[in-house]
Structures are given as structure tokens and as C-alpha cells.
C-alpha positions as CSV (number, residue, x, y, z in Angstrom):
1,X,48.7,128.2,154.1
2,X,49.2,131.9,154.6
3,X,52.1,133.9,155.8
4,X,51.4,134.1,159.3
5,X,50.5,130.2,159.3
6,X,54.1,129.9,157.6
7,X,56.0,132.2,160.1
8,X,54.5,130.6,163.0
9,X,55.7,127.3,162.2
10,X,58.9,128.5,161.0
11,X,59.1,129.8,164.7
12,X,58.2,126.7,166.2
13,X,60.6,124.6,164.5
14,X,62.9,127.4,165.2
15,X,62.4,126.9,169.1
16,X,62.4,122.9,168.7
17,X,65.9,123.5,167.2
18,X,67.1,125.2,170.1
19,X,65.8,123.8,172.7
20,X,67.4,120.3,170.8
21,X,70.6,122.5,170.6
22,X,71.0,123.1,175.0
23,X,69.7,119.7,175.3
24,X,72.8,118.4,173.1
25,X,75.4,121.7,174.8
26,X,74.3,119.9,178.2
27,X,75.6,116.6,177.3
28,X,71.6,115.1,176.2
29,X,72.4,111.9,173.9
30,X,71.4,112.5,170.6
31,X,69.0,110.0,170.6
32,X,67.3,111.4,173.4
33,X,67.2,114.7,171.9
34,X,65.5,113.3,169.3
35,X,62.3,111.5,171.5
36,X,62.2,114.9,173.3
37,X,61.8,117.0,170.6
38,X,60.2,114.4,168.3
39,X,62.2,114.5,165.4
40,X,64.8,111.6,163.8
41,X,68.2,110.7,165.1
42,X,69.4,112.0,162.0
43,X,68.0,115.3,162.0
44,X,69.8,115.8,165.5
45,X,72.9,114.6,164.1
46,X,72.4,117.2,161.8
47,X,71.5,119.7,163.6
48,X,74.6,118.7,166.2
49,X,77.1,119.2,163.4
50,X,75.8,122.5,162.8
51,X,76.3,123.3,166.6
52,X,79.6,122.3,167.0
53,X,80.6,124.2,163.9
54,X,78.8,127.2,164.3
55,X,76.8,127.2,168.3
56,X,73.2,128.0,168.9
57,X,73.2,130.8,166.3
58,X,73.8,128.5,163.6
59,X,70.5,126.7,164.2
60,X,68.6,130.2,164.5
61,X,65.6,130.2,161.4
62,X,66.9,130.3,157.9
63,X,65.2,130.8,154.4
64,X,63.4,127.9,153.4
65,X,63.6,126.1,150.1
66,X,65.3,128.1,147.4
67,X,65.4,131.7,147.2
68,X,63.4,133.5,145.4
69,X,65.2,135.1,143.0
70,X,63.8,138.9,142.3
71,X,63.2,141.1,144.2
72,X,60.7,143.6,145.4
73,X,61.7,145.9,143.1
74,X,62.2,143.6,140.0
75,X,58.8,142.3,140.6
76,X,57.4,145.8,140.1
77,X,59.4,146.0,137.6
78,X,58.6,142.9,135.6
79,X,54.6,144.2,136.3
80,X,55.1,147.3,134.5
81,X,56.8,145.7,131.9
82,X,54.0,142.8,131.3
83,X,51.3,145.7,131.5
84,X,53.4,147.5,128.5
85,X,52.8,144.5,126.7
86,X,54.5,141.8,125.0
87,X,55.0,144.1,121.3
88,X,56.4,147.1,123.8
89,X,59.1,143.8,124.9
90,X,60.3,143.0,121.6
91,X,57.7,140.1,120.6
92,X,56.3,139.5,117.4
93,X,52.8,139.5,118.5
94,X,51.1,141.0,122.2
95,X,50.5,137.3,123.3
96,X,52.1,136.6,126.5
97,X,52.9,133.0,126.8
98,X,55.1,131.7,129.8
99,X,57.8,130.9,127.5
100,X,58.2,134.8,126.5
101,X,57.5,135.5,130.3
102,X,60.4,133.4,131.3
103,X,62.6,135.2,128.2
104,X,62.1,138.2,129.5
105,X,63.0,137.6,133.2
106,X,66.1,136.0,131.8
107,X,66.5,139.3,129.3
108,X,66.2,142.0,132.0
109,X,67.1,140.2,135.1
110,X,69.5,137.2,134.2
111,X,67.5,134.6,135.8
112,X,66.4,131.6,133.9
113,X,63.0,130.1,135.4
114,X,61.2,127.0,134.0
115,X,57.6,127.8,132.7
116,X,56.2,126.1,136.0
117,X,58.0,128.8,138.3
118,X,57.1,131.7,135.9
119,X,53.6,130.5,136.4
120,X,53.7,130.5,140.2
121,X,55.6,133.7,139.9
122,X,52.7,135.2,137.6
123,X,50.2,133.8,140.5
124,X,52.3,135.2,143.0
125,X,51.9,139.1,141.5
126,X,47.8,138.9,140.9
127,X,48.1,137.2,136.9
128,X,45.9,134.9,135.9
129,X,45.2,132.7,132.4
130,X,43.1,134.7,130.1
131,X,41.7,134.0,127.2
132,X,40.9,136.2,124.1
133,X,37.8,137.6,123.9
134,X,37.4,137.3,120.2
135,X,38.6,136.0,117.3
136,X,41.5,137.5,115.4
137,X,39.9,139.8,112.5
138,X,42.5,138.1,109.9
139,X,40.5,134.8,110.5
140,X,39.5,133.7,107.2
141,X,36.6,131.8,107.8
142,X,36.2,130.1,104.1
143,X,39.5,129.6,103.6
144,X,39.3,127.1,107.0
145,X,36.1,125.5,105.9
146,X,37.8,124.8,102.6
147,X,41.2,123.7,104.2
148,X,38.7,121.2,106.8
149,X,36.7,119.9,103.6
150,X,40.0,119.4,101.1
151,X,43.3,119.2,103.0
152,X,42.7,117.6,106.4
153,X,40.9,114.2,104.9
154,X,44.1,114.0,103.4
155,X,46.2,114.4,107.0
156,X,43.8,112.4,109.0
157,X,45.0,108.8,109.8
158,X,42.8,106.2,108.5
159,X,43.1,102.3,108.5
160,X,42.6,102.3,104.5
161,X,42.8,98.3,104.2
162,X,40.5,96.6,107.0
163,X,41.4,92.9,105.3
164,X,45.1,93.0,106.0
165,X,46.6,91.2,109.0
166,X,47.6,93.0,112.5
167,X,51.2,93.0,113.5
168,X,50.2,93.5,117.0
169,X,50.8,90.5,119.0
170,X,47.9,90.9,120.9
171,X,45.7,90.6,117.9
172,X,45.3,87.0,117.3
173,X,45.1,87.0,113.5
């Protein structure tokens, strides 16, 4: 759904609110506000507590779900400073992972994001996964054939004894 799909039902549950909020002003039982402007008893309960405490105003549009958290300007920010890369920010290595993404955020902006959110905030400013091109020139390649032929026989799990019994209790023997 794009923004102008988003703000146009944002203002038609806008007007729905209002029109629900004169309907209740002119005495309208709630649950006939409710089959007029096709929403639940409780949501005009709802929306009549927020009448009486604060009038029509109080049912004008507001921010949906949580707020976003940075800014225009931090999001520039947090650009340039991805684009400098991750050495530039202190890391070990120029890797961005979503963990060091959400470390930084929390480092220059004091907001603490799960990896999810940092992903749909990456999204949200144009990033994508990527994927290195190449391999690291460090790779050793006969030191990982010689670690695959030696070492990992001796890690891999393997049902040494066929003869012994099962303690499943789905195995009948």
C-alpha cells in the first residue's frame, strides 16, 4: 500500500469518527452509532470516552501504530554513516550485520531496535541484503580441504553401533 492509499484511509476513518462523534453529541445511542458507521459497539464506546473527555478534536486523525523513532535528519544521518562503513564506526571488520546496525542506532541515537525493525528501517532508506562478491583473500583453501578430510569426520554425528536397542518409545525394539 503506498502513502496516498494510506492517507486516504486514514482520512476516511477520520471522517467515520466524526460523523460517529455528532451522531453520539446529538443524543444517537451508541449502538446505533455503531450500525451507521459500521463499526463495533465497543469501538463507539471508545471513541465516546474520548468525546466526553476531550470533544470532536480528540477524535481528529492521530499517528498510527508506534512512532517511528528517527527522524528525517537522523535517517540522513545514519546513511552517511552506513556509506562510511562499518571499520569508519568502530567495528572489527567492514561487514554490516543488522546486529551492528541496531548498535549503532542505539550508539548515536539512543534508540534500541530489534534486528526485524532495523531491517524494515534499512528497507525503508533504499538497503538491501548483499552478498560479497568474492572470497576473502585470507581463505586458505588447503588448510579447509585438510580440516573437511581430518577434523570434521571426527565432529560429525554418526550412529557408531547399529545393533544396540532404541530408547525411543516409538521404536518397537
Amino acid at each position: 500500500m503506498d502513502l496516498r492509499n494510506i492517507e486516504k484511509k486514514d482520512r476516511q476513518l477520520q471522517r467515520r469518527r466524526l460523523r460517529a462523534g455528532r451522531l453520539l453529541l446529538r443524543g444517537v445511542p451508541q449502538a446505533e452509532v455503531a450500525r451507521r458507521v459500521e463499526v463495533t459497539r465497543t469501538t463507539v464506546s471508545a471513541w465516546n470516552e474520548q468525546l466526553e473527555s476531550g470533544g470532536l478534536e480528540a477524535l481528529k486523525r492521530r499517528p498510527r501504530g508506534r512512532p517511528g523513532g528517527l527522524d528525517a535528519q537522523q535517517k540522513s544521518e545514519l546513511v552517511n554513516r552506513l556509506k562510511q562503513g562499518a571499520l569508519a564506526q568502530g567495528f572489527a571488520t567492514e561487514l554490516w550485520t543488522l546486529r551492528r546496525v541496531a548498535e549503532l542506532i542505539e550508539r548515536q541515537f539512543g534508540r534500541r531496535y530489534s534486528e526485524s525493525q532495523v531491517w524494515r528501517i534499512l528497507v525503508g532508506l533504499g538497503f538491501s541484503s548483499q552478498r560479497p562478491t568474492s572470497r576473502a583473500l585470507e581463505r586458505d583453501e588447503a588448510a579447509i580441504a585438510r580440516w573437511k578430510r581430518v577434523r570434521w569426520p571426527g565432529l560429525k554425528k554418526t550412529l557408531e553401533n547399529k545393533a544396540e536397542s532404541s530408547s525411543s518409545s516409538t521404536n518397537p525394539d
